[in-house]
C-alpha positions in Angstrom: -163.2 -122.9 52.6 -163.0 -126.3 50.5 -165.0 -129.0 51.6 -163.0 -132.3 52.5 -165.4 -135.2 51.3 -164.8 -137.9 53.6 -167.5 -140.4 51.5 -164.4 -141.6 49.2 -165.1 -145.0 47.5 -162.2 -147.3 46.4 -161.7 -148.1 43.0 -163.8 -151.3 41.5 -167.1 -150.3 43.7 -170.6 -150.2 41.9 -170.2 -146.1 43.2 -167.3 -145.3 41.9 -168.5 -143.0 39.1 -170.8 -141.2 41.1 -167.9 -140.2 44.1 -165.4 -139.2 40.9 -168.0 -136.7 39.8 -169.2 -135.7 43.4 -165.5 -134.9 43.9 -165.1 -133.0 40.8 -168.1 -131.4 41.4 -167.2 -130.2 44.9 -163.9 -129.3 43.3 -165.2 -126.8 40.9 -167.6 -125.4 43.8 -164.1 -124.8 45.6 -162.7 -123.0 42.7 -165.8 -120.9 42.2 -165.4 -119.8 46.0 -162.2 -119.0 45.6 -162.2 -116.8 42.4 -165.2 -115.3 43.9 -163.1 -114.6 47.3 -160.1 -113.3 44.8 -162.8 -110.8 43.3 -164.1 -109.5 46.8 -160.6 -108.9 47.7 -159.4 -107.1 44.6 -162.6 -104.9 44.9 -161.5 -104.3 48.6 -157.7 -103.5 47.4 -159.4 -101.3 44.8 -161.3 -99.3 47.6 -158.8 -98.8 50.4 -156.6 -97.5 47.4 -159.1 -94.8 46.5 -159.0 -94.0 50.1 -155.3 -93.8 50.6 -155.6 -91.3 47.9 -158.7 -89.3 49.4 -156.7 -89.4 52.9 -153.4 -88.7 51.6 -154.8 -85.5 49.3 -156.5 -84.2 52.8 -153.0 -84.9 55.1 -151.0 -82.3 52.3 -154.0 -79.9 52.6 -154.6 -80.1 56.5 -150.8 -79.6 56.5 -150.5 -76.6 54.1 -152.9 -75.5 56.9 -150.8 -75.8 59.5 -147.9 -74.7 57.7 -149.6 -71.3 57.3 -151.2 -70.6 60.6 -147.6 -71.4 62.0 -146.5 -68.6 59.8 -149.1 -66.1 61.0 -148.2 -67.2 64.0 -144.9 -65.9 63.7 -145.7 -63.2 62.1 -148.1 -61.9 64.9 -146.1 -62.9 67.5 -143.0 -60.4 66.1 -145.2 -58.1 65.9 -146.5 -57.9 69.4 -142.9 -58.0 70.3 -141.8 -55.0 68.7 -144.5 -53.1 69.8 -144.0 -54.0 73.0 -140.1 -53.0 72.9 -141.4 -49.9 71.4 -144.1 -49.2 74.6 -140.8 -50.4 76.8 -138.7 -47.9 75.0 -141.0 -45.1 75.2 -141.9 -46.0 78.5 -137.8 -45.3 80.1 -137.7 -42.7 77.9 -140.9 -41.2 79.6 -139.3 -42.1 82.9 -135.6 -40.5 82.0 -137.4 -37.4 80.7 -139.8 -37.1 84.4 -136.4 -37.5 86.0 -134.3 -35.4 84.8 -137.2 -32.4 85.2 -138.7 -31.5 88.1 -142.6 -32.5 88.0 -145.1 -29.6 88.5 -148.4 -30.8 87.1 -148.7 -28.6 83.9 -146.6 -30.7 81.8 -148.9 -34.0 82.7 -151.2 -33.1 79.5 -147.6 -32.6 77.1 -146.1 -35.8 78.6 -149.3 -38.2 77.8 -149.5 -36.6 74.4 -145.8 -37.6 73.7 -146.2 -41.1 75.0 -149.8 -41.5 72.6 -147.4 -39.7 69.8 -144.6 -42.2 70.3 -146.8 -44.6 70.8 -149.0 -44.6 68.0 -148.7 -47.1 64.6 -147.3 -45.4 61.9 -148.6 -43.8 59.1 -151.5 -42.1 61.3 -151.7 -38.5 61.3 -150.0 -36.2 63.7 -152.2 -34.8 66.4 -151.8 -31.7 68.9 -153.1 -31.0 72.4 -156.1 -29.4 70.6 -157.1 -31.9 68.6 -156.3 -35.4 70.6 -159.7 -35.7 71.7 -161.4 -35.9 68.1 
């Protein structure tokens, strides 16, 4: 960083003039380095600053992100849950109903239409034997 000058006369020499200078002079050069260092710095301070800012802005919207599609998440996760209690449910049902009446084949076509009408997400509309297939 600063120079050392090793060339230093003793006072009374003929160069004694021209060392004083050369060592004020190599002084001032020091300074100049060091303000312009100071300046470099500062501007690099300025920058990761600006940075910081830009990164920290993205971290809270990356983690609003997150924060939401946790949420969905959960949201989607209860509801495959209660529609699978719901298929469980109508499933023993299904299975308490076949049990308690003798099978004989004709009521096959009733029992599957119960199970889809059980089944099914609300707020459809009702369908019959007849009209399952449209």
């Amino acid at each position: 960083m600063i120079d050392v000058i090793t060339n230093i006369m003793h006072p009374g020499t003929k160069e004694e003039g021209n060392t004083l200078e050369g060592i004020a002079l190599a002084g001032a050069v020091a300074i100049q380095r060091l303000i312009i260092e100071r300046d470099d710095l500062r501007a690099r301070v300025k920058t990761q600053q600006g940075n910081l800012v830009t990164l920290t802005a993205a971290n809270v919207e990356l983690r609003g992100c997150v924060i939401s599609i946790r949420r969905h998440y959960i949201e989607l996760a209860t509801k495959v849950l209660a529609q699978l209690e719901q298929f469980d449910q109508s499933t023993r049902d299904l299975i308490q109903e076949g049990q308690a009446k003798p099978f004989d084949g004709r009521d096959e076509e009733a029992n599957l239409v119960s199970l889809a009408h059980r089944l099914k997400p609300a707020g459809t509309k009702p369908t019959g034997v007849g009209t399952f297939n449209e």
